[in-house]
C-alpha positions in Angstrom: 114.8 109.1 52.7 116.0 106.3 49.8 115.3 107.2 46.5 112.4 104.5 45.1 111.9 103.7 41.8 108.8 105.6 41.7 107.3 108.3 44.5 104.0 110.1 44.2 103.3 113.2 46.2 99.9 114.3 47.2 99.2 117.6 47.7 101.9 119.7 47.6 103.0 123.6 47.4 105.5 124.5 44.9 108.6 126.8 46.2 109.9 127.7 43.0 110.2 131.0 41.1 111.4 129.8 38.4 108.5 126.9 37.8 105.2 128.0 36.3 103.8 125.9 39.1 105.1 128.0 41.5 103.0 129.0 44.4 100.4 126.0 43.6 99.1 123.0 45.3 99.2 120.0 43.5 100.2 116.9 43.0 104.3 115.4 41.5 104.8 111.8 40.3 108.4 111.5 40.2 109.6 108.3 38.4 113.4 107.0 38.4 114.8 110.4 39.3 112.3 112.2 36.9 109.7 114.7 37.3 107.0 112.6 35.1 103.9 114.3 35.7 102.6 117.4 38.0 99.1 117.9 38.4 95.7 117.5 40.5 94.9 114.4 41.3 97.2 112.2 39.5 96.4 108.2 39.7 99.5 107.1 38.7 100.4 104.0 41.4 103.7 104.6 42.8 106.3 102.6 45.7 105.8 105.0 47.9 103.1 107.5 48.4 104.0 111.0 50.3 101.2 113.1 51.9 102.6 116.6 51.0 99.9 118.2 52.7 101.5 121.5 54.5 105.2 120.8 52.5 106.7 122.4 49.7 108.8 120.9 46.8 112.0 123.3 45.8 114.8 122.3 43.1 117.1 120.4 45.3 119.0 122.8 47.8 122.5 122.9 47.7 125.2 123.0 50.5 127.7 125.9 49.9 131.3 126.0 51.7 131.1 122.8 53.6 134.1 121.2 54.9 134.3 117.0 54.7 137.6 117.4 55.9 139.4 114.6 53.5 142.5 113.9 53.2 144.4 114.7 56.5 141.4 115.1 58.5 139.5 112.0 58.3 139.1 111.8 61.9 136.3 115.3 62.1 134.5 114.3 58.9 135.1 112.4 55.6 133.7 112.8 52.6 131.0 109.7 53.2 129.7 111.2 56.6 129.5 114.7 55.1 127.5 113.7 51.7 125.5 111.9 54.3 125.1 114.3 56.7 124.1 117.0 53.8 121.3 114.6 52.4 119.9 114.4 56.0 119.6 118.2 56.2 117.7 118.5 52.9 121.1 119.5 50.3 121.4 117.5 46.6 124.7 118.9 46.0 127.2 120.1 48.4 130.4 122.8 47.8 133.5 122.1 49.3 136.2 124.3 50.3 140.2 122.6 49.8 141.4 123.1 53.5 141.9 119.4 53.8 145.6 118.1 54.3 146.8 118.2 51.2 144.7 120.9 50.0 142.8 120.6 47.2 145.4 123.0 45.5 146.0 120.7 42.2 143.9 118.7 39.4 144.9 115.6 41.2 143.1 116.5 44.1 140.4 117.9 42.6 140.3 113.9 41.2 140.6 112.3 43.9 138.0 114.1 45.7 135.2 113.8 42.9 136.1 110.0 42.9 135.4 109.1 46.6 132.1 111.0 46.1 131.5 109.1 42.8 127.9 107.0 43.3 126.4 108.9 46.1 123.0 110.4 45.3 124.5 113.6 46.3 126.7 115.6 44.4 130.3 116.7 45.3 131.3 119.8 43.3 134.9 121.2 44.5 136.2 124.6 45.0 140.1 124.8 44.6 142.6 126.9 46.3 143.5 130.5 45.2 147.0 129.5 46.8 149.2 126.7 46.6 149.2 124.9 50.1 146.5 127.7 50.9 149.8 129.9 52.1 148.7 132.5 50.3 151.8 133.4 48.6 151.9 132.3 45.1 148.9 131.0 42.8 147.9 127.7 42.5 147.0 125.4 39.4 144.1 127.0 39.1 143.3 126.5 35.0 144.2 122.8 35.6 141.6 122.7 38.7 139.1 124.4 36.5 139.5 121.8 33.3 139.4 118.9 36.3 136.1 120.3 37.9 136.6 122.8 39.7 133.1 125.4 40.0 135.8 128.1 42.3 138.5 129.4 43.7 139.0 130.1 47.4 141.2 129.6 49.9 138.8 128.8 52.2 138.6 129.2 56.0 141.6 131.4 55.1 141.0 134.6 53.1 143.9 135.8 50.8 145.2 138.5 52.7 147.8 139.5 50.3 145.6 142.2 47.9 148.2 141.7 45.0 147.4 137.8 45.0 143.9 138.8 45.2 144.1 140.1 42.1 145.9 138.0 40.3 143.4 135.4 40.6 140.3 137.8 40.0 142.7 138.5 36.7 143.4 134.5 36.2 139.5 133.3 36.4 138.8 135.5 34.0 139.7 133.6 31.3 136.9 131.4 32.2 134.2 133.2 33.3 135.3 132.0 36.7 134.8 132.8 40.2 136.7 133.9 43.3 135.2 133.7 46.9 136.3 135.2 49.6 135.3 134.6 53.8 135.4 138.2 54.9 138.3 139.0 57.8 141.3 140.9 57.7 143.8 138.4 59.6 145.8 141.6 61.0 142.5 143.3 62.6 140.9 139.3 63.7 143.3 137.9 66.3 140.7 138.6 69.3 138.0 136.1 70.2 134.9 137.9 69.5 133.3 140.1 68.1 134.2 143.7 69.5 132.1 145.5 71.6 129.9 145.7 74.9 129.6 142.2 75.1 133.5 141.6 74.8 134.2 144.0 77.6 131.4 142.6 79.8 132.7 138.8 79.3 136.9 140.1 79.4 137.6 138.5 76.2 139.5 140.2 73.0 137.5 141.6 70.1 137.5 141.2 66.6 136.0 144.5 65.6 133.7 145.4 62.9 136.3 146.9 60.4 138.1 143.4 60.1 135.4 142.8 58.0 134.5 145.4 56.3 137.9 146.4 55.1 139.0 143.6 53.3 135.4 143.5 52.0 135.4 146.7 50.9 139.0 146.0 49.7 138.4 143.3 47.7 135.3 144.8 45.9 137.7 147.4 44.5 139.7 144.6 43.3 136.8 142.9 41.9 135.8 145.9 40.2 139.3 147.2 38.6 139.6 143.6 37.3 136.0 143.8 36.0 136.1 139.8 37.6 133.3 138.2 39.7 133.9 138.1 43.5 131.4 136.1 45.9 131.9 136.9 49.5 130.5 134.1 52.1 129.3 134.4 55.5 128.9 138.3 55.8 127.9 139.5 59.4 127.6 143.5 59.6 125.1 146.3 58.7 128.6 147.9 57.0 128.7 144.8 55.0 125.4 145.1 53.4 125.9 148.6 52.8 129.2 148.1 51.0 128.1 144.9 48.7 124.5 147.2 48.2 126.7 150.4 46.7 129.0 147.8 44.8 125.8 145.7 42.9 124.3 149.1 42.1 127.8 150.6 40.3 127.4 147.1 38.4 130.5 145.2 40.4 130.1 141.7 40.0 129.9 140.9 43.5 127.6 138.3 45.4 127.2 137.5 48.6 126.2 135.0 51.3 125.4 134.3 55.6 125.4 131.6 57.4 122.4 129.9 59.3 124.1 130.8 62.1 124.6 133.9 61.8 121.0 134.9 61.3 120.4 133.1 64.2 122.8 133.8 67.1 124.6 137.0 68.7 127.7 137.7 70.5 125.3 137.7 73.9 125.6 133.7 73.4 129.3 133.8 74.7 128.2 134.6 78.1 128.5 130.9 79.2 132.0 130.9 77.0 130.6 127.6 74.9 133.5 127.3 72.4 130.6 126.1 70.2 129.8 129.8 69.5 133.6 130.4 68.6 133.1 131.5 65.2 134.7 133.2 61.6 133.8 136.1 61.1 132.2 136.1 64.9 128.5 136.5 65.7 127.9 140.3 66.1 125.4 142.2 67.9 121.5 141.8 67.8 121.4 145.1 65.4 123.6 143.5 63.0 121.2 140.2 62.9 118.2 142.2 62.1 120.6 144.1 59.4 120.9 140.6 57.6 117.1 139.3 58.0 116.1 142.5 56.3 118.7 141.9 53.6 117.5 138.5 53.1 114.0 139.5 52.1 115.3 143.0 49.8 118.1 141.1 47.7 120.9 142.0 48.9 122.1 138.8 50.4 121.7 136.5 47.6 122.3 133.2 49.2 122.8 131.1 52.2 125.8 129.5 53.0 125.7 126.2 55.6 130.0 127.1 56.0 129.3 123.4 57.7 132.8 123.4 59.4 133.3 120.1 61.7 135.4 119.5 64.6 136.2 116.3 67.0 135.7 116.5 70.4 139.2 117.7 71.5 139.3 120.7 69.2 136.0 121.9 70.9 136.5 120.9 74.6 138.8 123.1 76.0 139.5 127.1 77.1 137.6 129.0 75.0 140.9 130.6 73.6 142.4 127.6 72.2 139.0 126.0 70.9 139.3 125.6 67.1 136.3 127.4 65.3 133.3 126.5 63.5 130.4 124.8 63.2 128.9 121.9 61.9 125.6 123.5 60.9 124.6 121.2 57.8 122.3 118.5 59.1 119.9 121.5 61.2 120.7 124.2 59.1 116.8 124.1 58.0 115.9 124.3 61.8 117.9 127.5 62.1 117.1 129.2 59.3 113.4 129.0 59.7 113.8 130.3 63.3 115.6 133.0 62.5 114.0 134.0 60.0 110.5 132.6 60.1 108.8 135.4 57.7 110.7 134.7 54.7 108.9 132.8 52.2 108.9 129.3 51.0 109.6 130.4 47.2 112.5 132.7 48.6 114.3 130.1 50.8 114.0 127.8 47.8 116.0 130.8 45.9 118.0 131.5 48.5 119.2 127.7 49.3 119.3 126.4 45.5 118.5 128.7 42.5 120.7 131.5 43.1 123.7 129.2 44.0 123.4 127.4 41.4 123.8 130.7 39.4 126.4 131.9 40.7 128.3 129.0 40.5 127.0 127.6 37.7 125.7 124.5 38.5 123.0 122.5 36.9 119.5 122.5 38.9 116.0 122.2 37.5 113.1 124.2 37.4 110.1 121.9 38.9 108.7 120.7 35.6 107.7 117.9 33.7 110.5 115.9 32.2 113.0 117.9 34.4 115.6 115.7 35.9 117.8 116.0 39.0 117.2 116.2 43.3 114.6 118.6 44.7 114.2 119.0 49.2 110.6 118.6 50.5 110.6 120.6 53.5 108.0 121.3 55.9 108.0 124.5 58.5 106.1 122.5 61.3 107.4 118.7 61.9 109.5 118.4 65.5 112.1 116.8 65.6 115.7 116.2 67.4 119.0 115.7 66.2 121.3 113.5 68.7 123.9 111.5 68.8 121.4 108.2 67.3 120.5 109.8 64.3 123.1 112.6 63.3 125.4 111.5 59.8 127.7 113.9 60.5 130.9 112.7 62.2 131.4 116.2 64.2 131.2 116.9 68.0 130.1 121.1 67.1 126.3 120.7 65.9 124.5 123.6 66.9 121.3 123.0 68.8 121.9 119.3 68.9 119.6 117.2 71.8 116.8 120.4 71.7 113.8 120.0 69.9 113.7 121.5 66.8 111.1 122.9 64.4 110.8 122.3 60.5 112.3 119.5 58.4 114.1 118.9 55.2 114.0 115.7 53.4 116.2 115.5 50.1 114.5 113.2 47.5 
């Protein structure tokens, strides 16, 4: 949906625990990117008028750990389809991890990046590599990332193995209030192809078990705390997970933590028909270990939701399950997902969980739903049907999850 010059909205909830209109029905006149008025029955005249009937208004949501894949991979994604992709799914601002080709391992890259997203209604922020070339042997520019842009450090769909270069960095960001984030899997435990267990026996296919993940999380949370440096670990999958990062926040480590739509949605029972679309990092886990991260959604313990939108092209995808590249290109339905997965979490907590509490922990600006308050908000709905196909999908990528089905609830930036 184009941003007018003016837009009123009838009748519409507020998701928003941080507004005092939280929780109410009313009505939002939104004027050149402003919030100019909120209240009942506003006359204001307007460009365009929205019913909001049965929607809700958050602070825009925001895309974390997405992948647009430039430079070096312009043919899966560039950063034009993916700002355009993540304004289709409902996301304001989008962050990127640096596994592009070069990775966004230096200040001029952080540039070059925020320049080719320059203009677009949605905004680009950048996370920069812990590593130089993400090798994950010696530490990258990191101070001249952060005075170029740069709200992280991570190296990305590759998690610093080596625990001395761990904490180096945790030590380095310090000196900045920054922020390391880390995809949880131990690269020596993670060579199978799913996760361990029953279902990998049943199907004859290697196993990734448990402890890949939980080690290096539970190895990098004693880094984060002997460093007294803040840690954020994305796209968490196991009961021991949750139980680590819950111990951790109550001894006060500064950790934080986030799943994927995909995640909460799927189990390793999917890779019974060996779709390399289900070919995952960290990989789905068992049906206990879903219902382990819907409950931590709703008591705290997960404190945000990470799209990890991660596209491939058609040949990466289309081939023997073994050699099919992973990930998934989740951004543009990750609405969709989330609200079947997880249909009993509230409004006001998916607009925390998909804005406010990224925007804490990485510091970005977003505003409380106010008057005068000035930046994107998402109107989402829980009931519109709709499908995403090949005719009206931004995104450049072959791996969209439940692409062609119909699908339930929708997310319109603003």
């Amino acid at each position: 949906m184009h941003t007018m010059s003016s837009i009123l909205i009838k009748n519409v909830s507020i998701a928003d625990p941080n507004s005092e209109f939280n929780g109410k029905v009313l009505d939002v006149y939104i004027e050149k990117g402003k919030l100019k008025k909120i209240g009942k029955s506003l006359k204001e005249k307007a460009a365009q008028l929205i019913e909001g009937k049965g929607k809700f208004l958050s602070p825009g949501w925001i895309s974390l750990m997405a992948d647009f894949a430039e430079p070096g991979y312009e043919h899966r994604e560039t950063i034009s389809s993916g700002l355009n992709a993540a304004a289709h799914g409902g996301f304001g601002q989008v962050i990127i991890v640096p596994n592009t080709d070069p990775g966004i391992a230096n200040k001029s890259t952080v540039e070059f990046v925020q320049q080719r997203a320059a203009g677009h209604k949605v905004r680009l922020h950048v996370m920069g590599a812990v590593s130089r070339q993400i090798e994950g042997k010696n530490l990258a520019e990191m101070m001249d990332m952060y005075h170029a842009g740069a709200k992280a450090f991570t190296d990305g769909w590759k998690p610093v193995q080596n625990a001395g270069l761990l904490q180096k960095a945790l030590e380095y960001v310090k000196a900045f209030d920054g922020l390391v984030v880390q995809l949880p899997l131990m690269a020596s435990l993670a060579d199978g192809l799913m996760n361990e267990g029953e279902n990998s026996v049943k199907f004859g296919m290697p196993g990734i078990p448990n402890i890949a993940e939980s080690l290096l999380i539970h190895r990098d949370i004693e880094l984060a705390k002997y460093t007294g440096s803040k840690l954020h670990i994305s796209g968490i999958t196991t009961a021991d997970s949750l139980a680590l990062i819950k111990k951790a926040k109550k001894e006060g480590v500064q950790v934080t933590c986030s799943v994927t739509p995909y995640h909460l949605l799927f189990t390793d029972a999917e890779l019974v028909s060996y779709n390399s679309l289900f070919r995952v990092d960290p990989p789905l886990r068992t049906e206990k270990d879903r219902k382990a991260l819907i409950k931590a959604l709703e008591d705290g313990t997960i404190d945000c939701i990470a799209v990890h939108h991660k596209p491939q092209d058609w040949d990466a995808k289309v081939k023997e399950f073994e050699y099919a590249s992973s990930g998934m290109a989740s951004m543009e339905v990750a609405w969709p997902m989330l609200l079947k997965a997880a249909p009993n979490v509230s409004p006001e907590r998916w607009a925390d969980l998909c804005s406010n509490n990224i925007a804490r922990i990485f510091k970005l600006d977003t505003a409380t739903i106010a008057e005068g308050a000035e930046t994107n908000f998402t109107l989402f709905d829980t009931h519109t049907s709709w499908t995403l196909d090949k005719e009206n999908t931004a995104s450049m990528a072959f791996n969209i999850p439940l692409a062609g089905i119909t699908l339930q609830g929708k997310a319109i930036l603003i």
